[in-house]
Steps between C-alpha positions, in 0.01 A plus 500: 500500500711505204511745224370239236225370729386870509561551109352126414203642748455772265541352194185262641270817610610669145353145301199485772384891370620465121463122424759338328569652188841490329725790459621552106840670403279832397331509784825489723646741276185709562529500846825521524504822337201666739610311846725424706627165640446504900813479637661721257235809651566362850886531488456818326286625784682323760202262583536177636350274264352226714350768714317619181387185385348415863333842437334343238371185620399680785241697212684842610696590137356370231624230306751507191338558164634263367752154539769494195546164387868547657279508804598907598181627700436821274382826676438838432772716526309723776385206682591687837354849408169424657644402790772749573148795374282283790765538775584115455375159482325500808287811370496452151141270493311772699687770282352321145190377600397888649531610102136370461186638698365132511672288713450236299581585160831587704516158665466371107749728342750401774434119431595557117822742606593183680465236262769698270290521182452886468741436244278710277614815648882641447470640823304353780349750743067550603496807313622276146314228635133709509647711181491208292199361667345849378643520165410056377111581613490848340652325174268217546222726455598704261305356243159534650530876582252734284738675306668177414707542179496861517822683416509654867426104632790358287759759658341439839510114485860576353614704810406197717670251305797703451505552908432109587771438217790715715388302821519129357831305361465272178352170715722151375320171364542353868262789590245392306503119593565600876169731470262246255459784234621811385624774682375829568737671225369227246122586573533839616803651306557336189150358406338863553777643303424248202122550560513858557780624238623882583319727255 
């Protein structure tokens, strides 16, 4: 099999997950600026590249983030730091899916590590994963807790923002066409911070 059948193969599973959207100039500037093309992190980390991209047919790494519309598969820069924490490849489902006491939350969470879209998260890991799972619910009901408007509430609600705000990058346009909607820093992030002004 030739390297473009496997990168073509990719670039097919990437549209499957995403749907077709197109890339603009800002968003490839966007993502150029927080990841990394694929083979430039595999020659840096002496990786064969085919090897890696088989990995990720075979639903073992997760796919790239994102395609730039030169066609570069975009990754995270520590695409490779689960697996070297799990032991390796081999290990590195079992490893994940054992961060959550129900197996299958952990058989879900997995799934979406796969399909490359935790894009939301500047660095991809279960404990940022349940963090900002954690921190969008505890925002989300903010509003409905009894002290609500309160002083003590507004620096609470703050906090949280503030924390889910470190974890997440800015999101592109192609984000929010690839997802139907706004992001998570749109509704959770920079709507609560225009709803909820700092005192």
């Amino acid at each position: 099999m030739q390297q473009t059948d496997l990168k073509q193969q990719l670039m097919e599973r990437f549209h499957e997950v995403n749907g077709d959207h197109p890339m603009t100039d800002a968003d490839d500037v966007y993502v150029s600026a927080q990841f990394v093309a694929l083979e430039e992190l595999c020659a840096a980390r002496g990786r064969d590249v085919d090897a890696v991209r088989r990995l990720m047919l075979g639903r073992r790494l997760p796919l790239p983030g994102y395609l730039r519309s030169d066609g570069a598969e975009m990754v995270p820069g520590d695409l490779f730091a689960l697996v070297d924490e799990a032991g390796g490849t081999d290990l590195l489902e079992a490893w994940f899916t054992a961060h959550w006491a129900d197996p299958t939350t952990g058989k879900a969470e997995w799934d979406a590590y796969l399909s490359g879209q935790y894009v939301c998260l500047h660095s991809v890991t279960p404990a940022t994963i349940q963090r900002k799972e954690y921190l969008t619910a505890a925002i989300g009901a903010a509003a409905n807790e009894p002290d609500a408007a309160s002083a003590q509430w507004s620096e609470r609600l703050h906090a949280l923002i503030d924390e889910l705000g470190a974890l997440e990058p800015a999101f592109t346009a192609y984000d929010r066409l690839r997802f139907g909607g706004p992001t998570s820093r749109d509704t959770c992030i920079d709507a609560m911070r225009a709803r909820f002004p700092r005192p």
